[in-house]
N, C-alpha and C positions, 0 to 999 in steps of 0.2 A: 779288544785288548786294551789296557792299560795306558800303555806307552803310543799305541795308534801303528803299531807295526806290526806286519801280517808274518812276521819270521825276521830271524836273527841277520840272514845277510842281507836285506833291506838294511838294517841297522849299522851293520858293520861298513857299507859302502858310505854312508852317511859319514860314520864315523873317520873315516878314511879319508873322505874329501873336506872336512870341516875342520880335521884336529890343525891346520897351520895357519887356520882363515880366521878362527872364531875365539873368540873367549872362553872359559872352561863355563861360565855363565849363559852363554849364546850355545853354545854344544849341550847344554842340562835342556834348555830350552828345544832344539831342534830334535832332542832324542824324545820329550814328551808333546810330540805334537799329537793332535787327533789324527783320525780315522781319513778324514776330506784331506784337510793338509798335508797327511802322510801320501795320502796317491797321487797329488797336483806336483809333489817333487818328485815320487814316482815318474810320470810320466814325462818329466823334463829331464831326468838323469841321464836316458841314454842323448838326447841332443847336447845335453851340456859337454857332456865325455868326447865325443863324436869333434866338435869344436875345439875341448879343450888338444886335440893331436895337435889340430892346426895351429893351437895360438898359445898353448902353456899355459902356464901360471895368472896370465889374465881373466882366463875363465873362472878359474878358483876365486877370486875376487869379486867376477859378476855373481856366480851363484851365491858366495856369501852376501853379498850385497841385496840379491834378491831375497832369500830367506831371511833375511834381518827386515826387510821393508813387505814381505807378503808372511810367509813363514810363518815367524815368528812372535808375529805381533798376535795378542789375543782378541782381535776381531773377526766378525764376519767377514770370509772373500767367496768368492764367485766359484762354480766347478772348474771353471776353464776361464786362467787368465789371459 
């Protein structure tokens, strides 16, 4: 796929957790990520979610923080960070 998502509500939760964290610039970015990149925040979605009950709005920030510093960036990263 294109955009590196396997279907639209992958996109949309993305979308959902990023629009008050990111840039409209850093959100163009996180919607066309690859295929790799797309499932490494896959697989970290539900832990992030799961924490953010307990802590709020801080996780919003770690997750952007990490997709800005792994994410985002157009280099090689590892399967499993």
């Amino acid at each position: 796929m294109r955009e590196g998502f396997r279907n639209q509500h992958q996109r949309a939760v993305l979308e959902t957790l990023f629009k008050d964290t990111l840039t409209p610039a850093e959100t163009k970015q996180v919607m066309s990520m690859d295929i790799e990149k797309a499932s490494i925040i896959e697989e970290r979605l539900p832990n992030m979610i799961r924490w953010m009950d307990r802590h709020g709005p801080v996780a919003l920030r770690a997750l952007s923080c990490t997709m800005r510093h792994t994410g985002c960036q157009m280099r090689a990263i590892p399967t499993r960070l």
